[in-house]
C-alpha positions as CSV (number, residue, x, y, z in Angstrom):
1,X,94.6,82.4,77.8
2,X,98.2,82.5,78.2
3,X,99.3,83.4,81.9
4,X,101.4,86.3,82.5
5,X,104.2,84.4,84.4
6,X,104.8,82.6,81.1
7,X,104.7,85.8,79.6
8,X,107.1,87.5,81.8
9,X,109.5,84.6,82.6
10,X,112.6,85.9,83.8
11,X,111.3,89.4,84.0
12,X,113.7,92.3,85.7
13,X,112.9,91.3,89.7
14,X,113.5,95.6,90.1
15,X,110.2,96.2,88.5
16,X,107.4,94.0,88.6
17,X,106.7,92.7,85.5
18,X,102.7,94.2,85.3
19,X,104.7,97.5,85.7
20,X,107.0,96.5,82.9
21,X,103.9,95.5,80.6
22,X,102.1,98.8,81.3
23,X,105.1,100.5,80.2
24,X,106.0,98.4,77.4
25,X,102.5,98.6,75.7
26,X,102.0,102.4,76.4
27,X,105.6,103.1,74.3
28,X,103.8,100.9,71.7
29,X,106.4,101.2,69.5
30,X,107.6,97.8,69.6
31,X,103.4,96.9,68.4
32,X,102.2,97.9,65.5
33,X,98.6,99.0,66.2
34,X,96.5,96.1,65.9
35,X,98.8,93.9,68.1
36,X,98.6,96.8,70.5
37,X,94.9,96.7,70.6
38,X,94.2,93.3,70.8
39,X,96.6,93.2,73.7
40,X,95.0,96.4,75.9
41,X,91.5,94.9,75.0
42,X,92.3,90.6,76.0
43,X,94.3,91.7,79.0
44,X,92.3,94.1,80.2
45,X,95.1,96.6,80.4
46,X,92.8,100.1,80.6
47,X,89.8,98.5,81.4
48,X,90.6,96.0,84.1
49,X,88.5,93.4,82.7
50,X,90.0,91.0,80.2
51,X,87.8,89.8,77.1
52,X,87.7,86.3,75.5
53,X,89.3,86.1,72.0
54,X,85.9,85.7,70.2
55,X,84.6,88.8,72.3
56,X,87.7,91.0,70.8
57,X,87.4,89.5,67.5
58,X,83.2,90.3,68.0
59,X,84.5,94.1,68.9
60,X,87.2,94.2,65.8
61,X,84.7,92.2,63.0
62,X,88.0,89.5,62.4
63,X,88.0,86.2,63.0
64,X,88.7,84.9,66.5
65,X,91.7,82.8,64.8
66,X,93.0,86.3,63.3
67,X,92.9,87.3,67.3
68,X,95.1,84.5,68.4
69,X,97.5,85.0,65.8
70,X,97.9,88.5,66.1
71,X,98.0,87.8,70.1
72,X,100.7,85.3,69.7
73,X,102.9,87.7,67.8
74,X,102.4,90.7,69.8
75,X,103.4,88.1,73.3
76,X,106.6,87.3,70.7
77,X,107.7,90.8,70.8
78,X,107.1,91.0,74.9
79,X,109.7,88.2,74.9
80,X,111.9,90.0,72.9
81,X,111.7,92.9,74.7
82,X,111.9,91.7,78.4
C-alpha cells in the first residue's frame, strides 16, 4: 500500500493534506469513475476502513492487477493535482 506522505509530498502546509484528498476525490472530476471508486473503497475514504487490493477487486469482479493499475493512475492524477 502506498503511504499517504508519498502521496502528498509537498502538499499545501495551509491544509492538511487528508483535508486536501477529501476534497480532491469528492470534486471527482479529475477521476473518472472507476479510479474514483477504487480510491474511496482502498483508502477507506467514507468508510474508515481501508481494503486490500484483492478485497476491492473481490467487491468490483476485476482482477486485483486491474486494481493496482487503476490505483496507480488515479495516485498519478493526485500528483498532478497537488
Amino acid at each position: 500500500m502506498i503511504s499517504r506522505s508519498f502521496i502528498c509530498e509537498g502538499a499545501d502546509k495551509t491544509m492538511g493534506c487528508d483535508e486536501r484528498i477529501f476534497e480532491f476525490l469528492d470534486e471527482k472530476e479529475e477521476l473518472d469513475e472507476r479510479q474514483y471508486e477504487i480510491m474511496v473503497l482502498r483508502y477507506g475514504i467514507k468508510s474508515g476502513v481501508p481494503l486490500a487490493q484483492r478485497e476491492v477487486a473481490s467487491l468490483l469482479k476485476i482482477s486485483r492487477s486491474y486494481v493496482s493499475r487503476i490505483e496507480k493512475s488515479a495516485i498519478e492524477k493526485l500528483r498532478e493535482y497537488f
